[in-house]
C-alpha positions as YAML, in Angstrom:
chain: A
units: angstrom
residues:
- id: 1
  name: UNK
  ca: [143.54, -85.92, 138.37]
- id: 2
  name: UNK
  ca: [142.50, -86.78, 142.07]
- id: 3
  name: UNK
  ca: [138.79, -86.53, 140.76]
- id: 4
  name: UNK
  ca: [139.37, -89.19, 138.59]
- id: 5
  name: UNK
  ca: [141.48, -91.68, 140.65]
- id: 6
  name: UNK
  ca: [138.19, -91.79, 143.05]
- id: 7
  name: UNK
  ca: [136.01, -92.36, 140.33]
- id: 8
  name: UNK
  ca: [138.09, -94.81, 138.64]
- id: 9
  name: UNK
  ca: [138.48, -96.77, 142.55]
- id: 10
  name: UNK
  ca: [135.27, -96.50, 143.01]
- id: 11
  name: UNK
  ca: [134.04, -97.96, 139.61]
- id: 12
  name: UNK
  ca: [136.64, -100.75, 140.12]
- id: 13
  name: UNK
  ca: [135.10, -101.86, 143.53]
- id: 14
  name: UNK
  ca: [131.89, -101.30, 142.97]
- id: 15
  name: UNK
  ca: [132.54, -103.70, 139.76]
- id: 16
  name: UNK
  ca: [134.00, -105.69, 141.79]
- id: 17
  name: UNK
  ca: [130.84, -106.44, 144.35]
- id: 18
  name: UNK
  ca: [129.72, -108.35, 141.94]
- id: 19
  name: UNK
  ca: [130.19, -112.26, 142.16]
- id: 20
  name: UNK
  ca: [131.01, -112.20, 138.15]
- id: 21
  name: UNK
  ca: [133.44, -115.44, 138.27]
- id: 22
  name: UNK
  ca: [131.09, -117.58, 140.57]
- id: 23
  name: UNK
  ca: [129.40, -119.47, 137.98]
- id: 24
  name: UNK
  ca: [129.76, -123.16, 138.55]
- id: 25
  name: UNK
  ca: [127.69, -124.36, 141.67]
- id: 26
  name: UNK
  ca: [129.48, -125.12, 144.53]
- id: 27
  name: UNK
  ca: [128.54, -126.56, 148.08]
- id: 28
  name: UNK
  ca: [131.41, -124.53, 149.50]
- id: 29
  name: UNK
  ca: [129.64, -121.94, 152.77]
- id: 30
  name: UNK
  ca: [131.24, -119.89, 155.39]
- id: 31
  name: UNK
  ca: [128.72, -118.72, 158.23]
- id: 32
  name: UNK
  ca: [126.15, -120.52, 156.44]
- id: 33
  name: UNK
  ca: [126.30, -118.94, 153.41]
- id: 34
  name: UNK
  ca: [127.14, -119.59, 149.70]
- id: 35
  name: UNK
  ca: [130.80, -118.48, 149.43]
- id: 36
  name: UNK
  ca: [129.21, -115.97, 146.37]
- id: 37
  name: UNK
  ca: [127.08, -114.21, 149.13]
- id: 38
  name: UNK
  ca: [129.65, -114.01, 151.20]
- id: 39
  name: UNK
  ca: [132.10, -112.90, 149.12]
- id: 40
  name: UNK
  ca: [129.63, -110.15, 147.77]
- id: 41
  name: UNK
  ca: [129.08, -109.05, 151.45]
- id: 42
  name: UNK
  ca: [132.80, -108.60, 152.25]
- id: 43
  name: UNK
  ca: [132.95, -106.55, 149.05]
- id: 44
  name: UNK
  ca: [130.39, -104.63, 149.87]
- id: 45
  name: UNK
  ca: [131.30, -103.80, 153.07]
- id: 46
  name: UNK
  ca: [135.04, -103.20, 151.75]
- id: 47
  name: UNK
  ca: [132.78, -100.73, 149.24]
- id: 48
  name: UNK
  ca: [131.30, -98.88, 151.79]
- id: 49
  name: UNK
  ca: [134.02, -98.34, 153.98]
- id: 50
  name: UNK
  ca: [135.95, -96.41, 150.99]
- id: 51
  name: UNK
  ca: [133.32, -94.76, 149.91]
- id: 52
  name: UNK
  ca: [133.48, -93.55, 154.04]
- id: 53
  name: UNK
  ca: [136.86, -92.80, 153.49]
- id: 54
  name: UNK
  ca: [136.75, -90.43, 150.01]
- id: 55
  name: UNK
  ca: [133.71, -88.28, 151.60]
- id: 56
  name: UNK
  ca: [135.05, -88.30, 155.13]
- id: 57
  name: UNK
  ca: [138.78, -86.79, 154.01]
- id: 58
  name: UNK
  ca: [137.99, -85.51, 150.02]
- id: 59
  name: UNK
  ca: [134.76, -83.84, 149.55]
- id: 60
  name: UNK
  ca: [135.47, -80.48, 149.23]
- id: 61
  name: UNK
  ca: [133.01, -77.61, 150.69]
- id: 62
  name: UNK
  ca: [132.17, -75.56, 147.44]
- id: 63
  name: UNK
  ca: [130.98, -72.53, 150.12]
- id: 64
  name: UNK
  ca: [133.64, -70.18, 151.00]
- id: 65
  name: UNK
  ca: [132.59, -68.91, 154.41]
- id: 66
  name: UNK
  ca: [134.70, -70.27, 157.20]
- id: 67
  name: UNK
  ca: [132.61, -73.02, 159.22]
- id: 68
  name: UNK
  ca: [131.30, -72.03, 162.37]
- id: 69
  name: UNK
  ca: [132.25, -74.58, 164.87]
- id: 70
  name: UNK
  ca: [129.95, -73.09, 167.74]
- id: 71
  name: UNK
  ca: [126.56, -74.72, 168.30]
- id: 72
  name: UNK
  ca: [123.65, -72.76, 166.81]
- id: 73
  name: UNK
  ca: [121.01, -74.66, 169.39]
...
């Protein structure tokens, strides 16, 4: 069930990177940009930092030997 709750989140954002409901033109800008690019930057960047998140604290290590925290160097 948690497998699918990431994918689903995932799916959703990544979906919703996309500037679907920008289609009239508009002279609107913020930091010199069309508002579409900007708002497909800040959901991209919103995108990434998830996608951070879910490998950072729920990929699971499919080996079974206890990590060696020592430096091999």
């Amino acid at each position: 069930m948690k497998r699918l709750l990431v994918y689903a989140t995932l799916f959703v954002l990544l979906a919703g990177t996309v500037p679907w409901f920008f289609l009239a033109e508009s002279e609107l800008s913020v930091a010199g940009l069309p508002l579409w690019a900007f708002y497909s930057l800040a959901a991209s960047l919103i995108f990434s930092f998830v996608v951070c998140f879910c490998l950072e604290r729920l990929w699971d290590l499919s080996d079974d030997s206890p990590e060696d925290t020592t430096d091999a160097r």
